[in-house]
C-alpha positions in Angstrom: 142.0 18.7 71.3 144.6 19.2 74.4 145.9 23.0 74.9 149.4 21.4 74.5 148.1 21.1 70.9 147.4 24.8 70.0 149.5 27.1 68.4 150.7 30.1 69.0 148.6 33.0 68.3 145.5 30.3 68.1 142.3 31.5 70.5 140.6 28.5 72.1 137.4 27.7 74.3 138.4 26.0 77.6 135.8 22.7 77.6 136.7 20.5 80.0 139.7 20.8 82.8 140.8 17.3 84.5 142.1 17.0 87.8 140.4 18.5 90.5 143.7 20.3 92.1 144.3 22.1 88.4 140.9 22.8 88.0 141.1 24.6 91.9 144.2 26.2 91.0 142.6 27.6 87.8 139.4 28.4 89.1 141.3 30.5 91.7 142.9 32.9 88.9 139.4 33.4 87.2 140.3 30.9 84.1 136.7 28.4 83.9 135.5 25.9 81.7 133.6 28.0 79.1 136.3 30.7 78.9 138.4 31.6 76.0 142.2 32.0 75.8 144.8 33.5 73.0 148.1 31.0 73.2 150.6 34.1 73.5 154.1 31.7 73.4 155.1 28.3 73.5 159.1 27.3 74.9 160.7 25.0 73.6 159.3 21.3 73.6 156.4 22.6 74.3 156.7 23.8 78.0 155.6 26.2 79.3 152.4 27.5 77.4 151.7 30.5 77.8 147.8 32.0 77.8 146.3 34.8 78.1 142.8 35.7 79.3 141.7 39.8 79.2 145.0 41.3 80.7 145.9 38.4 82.6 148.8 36.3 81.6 149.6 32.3 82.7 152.1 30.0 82.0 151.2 26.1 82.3 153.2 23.1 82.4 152.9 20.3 79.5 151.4 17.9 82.3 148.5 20.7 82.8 148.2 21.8 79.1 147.3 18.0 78.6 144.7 18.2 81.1 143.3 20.9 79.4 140.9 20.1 76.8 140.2 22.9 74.1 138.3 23.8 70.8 139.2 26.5 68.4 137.1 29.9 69.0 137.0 31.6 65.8 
């Protein structure tokens, strides 16, 4: 499933990350393929997402949450 598909309060395992340039960006802030993530809040129609990883918060645009691919980590 896409990130832009979790709910809110839902922990997820980042699997795969398309587009190099997000993948970069992400890398950058310490956020990998493998990690997991808690969805903290979601705006209104669905942008921005907001993650969080460890004490580290992130908000993401719908075009990036649906380059995100995730699973559920439960």
């Amino acid at each position: 499933m896409k990130l832009s598909g979790a709910k809110v309060g839902e922990k997820v395992k980042i699997i795969e990350i398309s587009g190099g340039a997000l993948k970069a960006r992400l890398d950058s802030m310490g956020i990998k393929v493998g990690d997991s993530v808690s969805v903290m809040n979601i705006a209104p129609f669905k942008t921005p997402v907001e993650i969080k990883k460890g004490n580290f918060r992130l908000a993401l645009g719908r075009t990036e949450t649906d380059d995100i691919t995730v699973e559920y980590d439960g």
